[in-house]
Phi, psi and omega in degrees: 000130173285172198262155179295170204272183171241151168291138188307300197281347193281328178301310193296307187278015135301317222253005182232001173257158158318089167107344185324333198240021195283154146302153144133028154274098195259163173221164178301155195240021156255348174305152200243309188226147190221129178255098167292104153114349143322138156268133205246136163232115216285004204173256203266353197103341181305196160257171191280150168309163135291190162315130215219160177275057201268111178258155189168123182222159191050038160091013155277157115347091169263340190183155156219152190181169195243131194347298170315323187293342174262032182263027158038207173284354159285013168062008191310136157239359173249139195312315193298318192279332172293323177318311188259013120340286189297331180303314213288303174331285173324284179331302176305323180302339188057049171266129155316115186262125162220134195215127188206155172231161159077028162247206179225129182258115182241193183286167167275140195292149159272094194253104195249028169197104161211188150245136158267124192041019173295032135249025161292141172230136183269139172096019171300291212145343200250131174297169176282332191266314185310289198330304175310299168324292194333294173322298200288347168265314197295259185354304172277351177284000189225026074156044187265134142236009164225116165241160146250124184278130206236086158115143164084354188293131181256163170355307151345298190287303174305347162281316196261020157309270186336274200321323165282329160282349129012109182303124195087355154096017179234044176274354169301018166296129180276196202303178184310096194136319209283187190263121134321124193304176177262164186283129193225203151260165213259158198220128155247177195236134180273311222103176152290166203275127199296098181214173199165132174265026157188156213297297190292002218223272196314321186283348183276336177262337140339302197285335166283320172293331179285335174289071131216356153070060183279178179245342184214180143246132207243125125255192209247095163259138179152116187256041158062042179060031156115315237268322195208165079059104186253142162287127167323143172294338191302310174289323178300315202304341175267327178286325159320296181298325177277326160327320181291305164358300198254016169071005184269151162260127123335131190225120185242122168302163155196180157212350195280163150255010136300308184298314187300313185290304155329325149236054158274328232248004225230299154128029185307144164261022205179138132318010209321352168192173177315146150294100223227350166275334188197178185282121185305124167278162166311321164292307176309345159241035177270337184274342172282318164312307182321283184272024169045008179296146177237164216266086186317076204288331181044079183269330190313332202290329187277313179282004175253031186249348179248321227296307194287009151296020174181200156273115177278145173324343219236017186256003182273337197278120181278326191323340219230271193326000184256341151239069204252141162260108209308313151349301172290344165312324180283314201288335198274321223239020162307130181276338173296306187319296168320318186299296172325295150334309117000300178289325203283130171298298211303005180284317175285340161286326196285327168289333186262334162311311184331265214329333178269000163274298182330289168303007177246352165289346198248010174267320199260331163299279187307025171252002198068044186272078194322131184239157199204125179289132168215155190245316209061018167303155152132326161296193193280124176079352171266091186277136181300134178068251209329285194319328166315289172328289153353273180320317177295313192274341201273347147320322185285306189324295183303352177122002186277128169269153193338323183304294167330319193265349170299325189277351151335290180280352167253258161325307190266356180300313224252043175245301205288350175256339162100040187226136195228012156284306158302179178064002159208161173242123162223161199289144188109326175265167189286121188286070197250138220202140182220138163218139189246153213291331203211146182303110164301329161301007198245316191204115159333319200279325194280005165300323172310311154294081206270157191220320187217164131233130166259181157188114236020077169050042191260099144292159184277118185299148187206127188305162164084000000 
């Protein structure tokens, strides 16, 4: 393998320890790439590691192990100098080194309710599967590197489906020789969204949505504040059931917590949202234990049905401004638009659902309830990645602690999807990776201090 370029700074901290070229440091003779001196938090609930040692070849997790454990029989004890030791070594070995302290290395956030390219427009210039891509970099520059798109996904979308699970999330690399795509975030897919005004007519487009070979089945129980149609318990209950058929889960809209127990009771595999009309009862969460489904809040989903009677505050936010697409922007800050919005009762029920979502969220977690971070980004005014960010703290609001809402966007997400690749790091799973300047267990808010993102050990390119 040739040796990697050395990083400018990696050269100056080589060229100032002591001893810097001594041996006796070894690696796995499959490692590719190596992260020196992070605290790593896997996950799993544990608590972070000290510094640590992360190795990883073919865009996995091979060992993590602590920093100190290679300082062998030479007895080194101080941590920075064995580091940059481990450091020296890889290099020689022509392993790609990156070496850093006092930051946290975690799982990459999960988003198990979003959209992909459902703001496309046709006869822009641009295709719908370039748009999507785009998207799908937005999403991981703000360190989501896996959503799931739940409804509305075109032809398109189901290629770079295949292509991102791939190892290193880039097998859509054209032939041998060619540049490797950048690293995006990894994407499943429903399809459109399932609807029939009666059982048999909702199970024939089951069957058509399943010939396009989705990851979910998405439908709507929901009249819109009064407004449409709901879909019959008769009818969910057949899309369910032919869904199984096909080997598939259900991902179900809702807003009732009649309707959330009917298809619980139905055998829905997803929760896709808050419960938003009234205070979650003893039953709704004996049926949710019961049937182990987890429960999505997409609180963002609420604020972005009011946010847009003005300039929302969060448009002030460089976190958001600095990678935004300015188009909905122009479009959210129209004043005819705004008046309307404004004008509209649904703005004003939908703020008072927040609130009743909220609380039925610190409701349904201190019963143990599996929670699965969710947004519904991706429509006009639901920003990709930022809103993810979002979501966590308005989580923190209801009452969850840092732990509870990291293990949301990590572990029990990549449970609640049925993927047992993702979501934590340990060896063997994909090396989708996010690090940050400051502990995110102390705060939430420090998801933000993003310092990397990988995805299968990729790194990401990121403005700023």
């Amino acid at each position: 393998m040739k040796a990697p370029v050395l990083p400018t700074r990696l050269a100056v901290v080589l060229a100032l320890s002591p001893g810097a070229c001594e041996p006796g440091f070894s690696f796995d003779p499959a490692t590719e790439s190596v992260i020196v001196g992070a605290r790593v938090w896997d996950g799993t609930g544990a608590p972070p590691t000290g510094p640590a040692v992360v190795q990883i070849s073919q865009g996995r997790i091979l060992a993590i192990d602590p920093v100190m454990d290679f300082a062998g029989a030479a007895g080194r004890t101080d941590t920075m100098r064995v580091a940059t030791h481990i450091m020296t070594d890889a290099f020689e070995a022509g392993i790609v080194p990156t070496l850093t302290s006092g930051t946290y290395l975690i799982p990459g956030l999960i988003n198990t309710h979003g959209h992909v390219g459902g703001t496309w427009v046709p006869g822009t210039g641009e295709e719908y599967g370039e748009y999507a891509y785009r998207e799908l970099e937005r999403y991981a520059r703000y360190g989501v590197t896996t959503v799931a798109s739940l409804g509305g996904e075109r032809g398109a979308l189901f290629d770079l489906r295949e292509a991102s699970w791939g190892e290193g999330g880039n097998a859509d690399a054209a032939g041998a020789g060619e540049t490797t795509p950048p690293p995006r975030a990894r994407v499943l897919v429903s399809g459109p969204v399932v609807t029939g005004s009666t059982p048999e007519q909702a199970a024939e487009r089951v069957d058509a949505a399943a010939a396009m070979g989705p990851d979910w089945i998405k439908i709507r129980v929901d009249d819109n504040l009064g407004t449409t149609r709901k879909m019959s318990p008769e009818t969910y209950a057949a899309v369910i059931a032919r869904a199984g058929e096909h080997g598939l889960r259900v991902a179900s809209h809702l807003f009732y917590q009649e309707d959330a127990k009917g298809l619980l009771r139905a055998g829905t595999g997803m929760v896709a949202h808050s419960i938003r009309d009234e205070a979650v009862d003893d039953e709704t969460i004996g049926l949710l234990h019961e049937t182990g489904v987890c429960y999505v809040p997409t609180l963002t989903r609420e604020v972005s049905t009011y946010a847009y009677g003005g300039r929302p505050d969060f448009f002030d936010d460089p976190f958001l401004m600095a990678d935004i697409d300015s188009a909905q922007v122009e479009t959210l800050s129209d004043p005819e638009r705004q008046a309307r919005v404004r004008a509209s009762g649904a703005a004003e029920a939908y703020g008072r659902a927040l609130e009743v979502a909220q609380a039925n969220l610190g409701r349904v977690s201190e019963a143990g309830v599996p929670i699965a971070l969710g947004t519904d980004s991706g429509p006009l005014g639901r920003f990709q990645g930022y809103f993810e960010h979002m979501e966590l703290e308005l989580m923190a609001e209801a009452g969850l602690t840092p732990l509870q809402i990291l293990r949301s966007a990590t572990g029990v997400a990549a449970e609640c999807l049925g993927r047992d690749d993702i979501g934590t790091l340990e060896p063997g799973r994909r090396a989708d990776m996010v690090m940050l300047r400051d502990n995110p267990l102390e705060d939430v808010a420090n998801l933000r201090e993003i310092w990397g993102v990988w995805v299968g050990g990729v790194r990401v390119e990121r403005g700023g």
